[in-house]
Structures are given as structure tokens and as C-alpha cells.
Residue, then its C-alpha position, 0 to 999 in steps of 0.5 A: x546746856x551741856x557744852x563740851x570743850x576739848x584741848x590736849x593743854x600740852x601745857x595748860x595756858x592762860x589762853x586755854x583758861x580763858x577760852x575754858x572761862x568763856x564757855x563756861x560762862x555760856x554753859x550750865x555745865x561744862x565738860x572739859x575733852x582732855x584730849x589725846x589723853x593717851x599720848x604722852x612723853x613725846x616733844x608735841x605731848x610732854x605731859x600725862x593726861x594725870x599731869x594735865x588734869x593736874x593743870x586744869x584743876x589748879x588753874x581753874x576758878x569757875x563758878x559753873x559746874x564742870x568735869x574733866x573726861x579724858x579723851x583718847x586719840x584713834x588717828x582715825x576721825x570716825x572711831x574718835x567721833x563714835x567714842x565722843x558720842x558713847x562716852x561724853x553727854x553733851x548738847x553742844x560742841x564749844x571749839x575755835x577748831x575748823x577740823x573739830x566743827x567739820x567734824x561734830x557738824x557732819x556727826x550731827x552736833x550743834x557746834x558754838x564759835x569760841x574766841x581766840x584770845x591772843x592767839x599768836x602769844x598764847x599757844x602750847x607750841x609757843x610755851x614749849x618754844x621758849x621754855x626750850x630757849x629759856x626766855x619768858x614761858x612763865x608768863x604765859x602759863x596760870x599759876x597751876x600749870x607753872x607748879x605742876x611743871x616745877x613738881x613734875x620737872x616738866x620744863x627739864x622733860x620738854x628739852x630732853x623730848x625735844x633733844x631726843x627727837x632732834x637725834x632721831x630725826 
């Protein structure tokens, strides 16, 4: 079975890796949605689609055989759906997502259920949170994640988004 996983990884967690292990452990091959991956430099979307392959390649340690497609966002849920179907081989949509199950479902697609681990503690918006507050983000984040920020500078670039966003506003 070809399963299919996507995340924006804005950044990469420990939650994220072990729903991406999860999957994998159910899968003969895995592709990896990198979602949105045509946003970046925004408070919600810090970090390349580069940066954020960067991550997963760093933080991952599966025995199943998987590869990363970037997939691009069309504010738009049909031409999203039609660029997946012309873009991505796969036989089942692996997600924890209820707007990604409607959608692959009304497209035709067999959607599986991932579990959440620790859902409240692990999230990117609670990464980004307490690397904005300067408390403990390293704790949630796998060994590559936290080594593409320091390369990338990339806890410095979440404060300023966030500062120039604030200003905006």
C-alpha cells in the first residue's frame, strides 16, 4: 500500500514524527505531502519548503521506504484535490485531519485515521509559542528540527514574523 501523509511541519515536531512513524509502520511506502509548500516567511509559515525538507530528512529514522512531494496551496479545495490526483501516486490518505478526510473521501479516496500523540503539547503553533516566549520549545522538537533552526537562524526569523505581523495588525 502506497500511503500518503501531508503537514506544513512549520516546524517539524516530535508529534509529527510519530504520526509520520505510525504511517509508515502501516505502509510498504510512504510519501510525505510537504504541505503549503509555497508559503513561507509568514508568522504561521516561517520555514522554506527547502528548510522543512531539511527537518524531515534529519529527523527521520524509518525502515520503510518514503519520499517527500511538496505540495503547493490554491485557497481553493478542488484545484488542491485535482493537483494531489495529478501529482502524487498513492492508494490511501493517512491523516488525523477532518477537513482532509471530507475532502480525499468526496474525491473518492480511502482515508485511514492517524492518532494524535499528545496533541495539546505537540503542535507547531505551541512550538512557535514558546520559542516567541523564550521557554522550553527544544524539548518538543527532534534533533533535526532543532539543528535546522540553529543553521537557519530560524528561532531569530519566528520573532521577527511575529513582530512585523503585530505591526501590521
Amino acid at each position: 500500500m502506497r500511503a500518503l501523509v501531508i503537514g506544513r511541519f512549520q516546524p517539524l515536531h516530535i508529534g509529527h514524527v510519530k504520526m509520520i512513524e505510525y504511517a509508515a509502520s502501516k505502509a510498504q511506502y510512504l510519501i510525505i505531502g510537504l504541505g503549503s509548500c509555497n508559503k513561507s516567511g509568514e508568522a504561521e509559515n516561517p520555514f522554506t519548503a527547502e528548510e522543512r525538507e531539511t527537518m524531515l530528512k534529519e529527523s527521520l529514522n524509518i525502515e520503510t521506504p518514503f519520499e517527500i512531494k511538496r505540495i503547493p496551496d490554491f485557497e481553493d479545495n478542488q484545484k488542491w484535490m485535482d493537483w494531489i490526483r495529478e501529482n502524487i501516486n498513492f492508494d490511501v490518505l493517512m491523516t488525523n485531519s477532518e477537513s482532509e478526510t471530507i475532502i480525499f473521501q468526496k474525491a473518492g479516496y480511502e482515508v485511514k485515521t492517524l492518532p494524535y500523540y499528545d496533541r495539546y503539547l505537540y503542535s507547531s503553533t505551541e512550538v512557535r509559542k514558546r520559542i516567541l516566549e523564550d521557554t522550553d520549545w527544544n524539548t518538543l522538537l527532534p534533533l533535526g528540527t532543532i539543528q535546522t533552526l540553529e543553521k537557519t537562524n530560524g528561532r531569530h526569523r519566528i520573532k521577527t514574523l511575529n513582530k512585523s505581523e503585530l505591526a501590521d495588525d
